[in-house]
N, C-alpha and C positions, 0 to 999 in steps of 0.2 A: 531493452527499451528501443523501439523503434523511432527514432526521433528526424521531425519533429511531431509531437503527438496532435494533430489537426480535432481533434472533438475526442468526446468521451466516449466513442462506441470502439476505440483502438484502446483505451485501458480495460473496457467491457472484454473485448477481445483475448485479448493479451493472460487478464486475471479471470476467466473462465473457459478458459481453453486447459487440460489440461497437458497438451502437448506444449505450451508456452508458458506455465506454472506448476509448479510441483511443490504439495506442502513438504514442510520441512521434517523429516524424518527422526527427529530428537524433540523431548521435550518442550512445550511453550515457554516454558520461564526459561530457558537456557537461551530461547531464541526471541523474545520479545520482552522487552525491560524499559521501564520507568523513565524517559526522558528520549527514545526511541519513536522517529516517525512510522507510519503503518499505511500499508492503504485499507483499507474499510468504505463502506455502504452507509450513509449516514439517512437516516429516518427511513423512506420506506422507499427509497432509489435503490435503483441496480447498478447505476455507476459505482466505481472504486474511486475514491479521493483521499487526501493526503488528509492525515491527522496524527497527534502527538498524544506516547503513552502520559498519562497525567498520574493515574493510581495501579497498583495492584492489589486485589482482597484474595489472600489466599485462605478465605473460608468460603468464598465463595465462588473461587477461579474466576471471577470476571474483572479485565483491565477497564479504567477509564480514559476513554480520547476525548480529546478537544478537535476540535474540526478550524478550518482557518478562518470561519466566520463567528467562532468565540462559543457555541453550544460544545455540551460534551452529553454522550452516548458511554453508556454503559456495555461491555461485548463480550464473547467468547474467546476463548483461541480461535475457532474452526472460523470464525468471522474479521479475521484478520489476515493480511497478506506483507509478505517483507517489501518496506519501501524501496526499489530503487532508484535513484535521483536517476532525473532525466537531464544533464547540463549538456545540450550540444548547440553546437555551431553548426550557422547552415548555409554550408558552400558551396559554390557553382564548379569549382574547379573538377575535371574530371577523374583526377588521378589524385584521392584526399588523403592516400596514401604513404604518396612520397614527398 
């Protein structure tokens, strides 16, 4: 995460680059499960935002998210990406190091 995230075209970036994301090399249900944030595409955007697994149908491999404005989307694995929290702090100091 490159933080701080200034607009949606640096999570654009980030999750369609794939020198900056790499799917996950195992299974989807080993790596995405039921009460699990995600980033995902919600209606017909290209941005990636943050949403929460709500269901799994494994007869029909599709998870359900809920988005943070309360809709939920139905999705694929391949339509999904691993959330990672962005928590930073943003300092002036030149050496954040030490």
């Amino acid at each position: 995460c490159n933080c701080p995230i200034n607009s949606k075209t640096d999570d654009l970036k980030i999750y369609n680059d794939p020198l900056f994301y790499q799917e996950p090399e195992i299974a989807c249900t080993d790596v995405f499960k039921v009460g699990n944030y995600v980033y995902t595409t919600e209606g017909s955007s290209v941005y990636y935002v943050k949403a929460l697994i709500t269901n799994y149908d494994s007869e029909t491999l599709e998870y359900t998210v809920q988005f943070e404005d309360g809709t939920f989307e139905n999705k694929q694995c391949s339509e999904l990406r691993i959330y990672f929290p962005c928590d930073c702090v943003v300092s002036n100091d030149p050496n954040p190091l030490y």
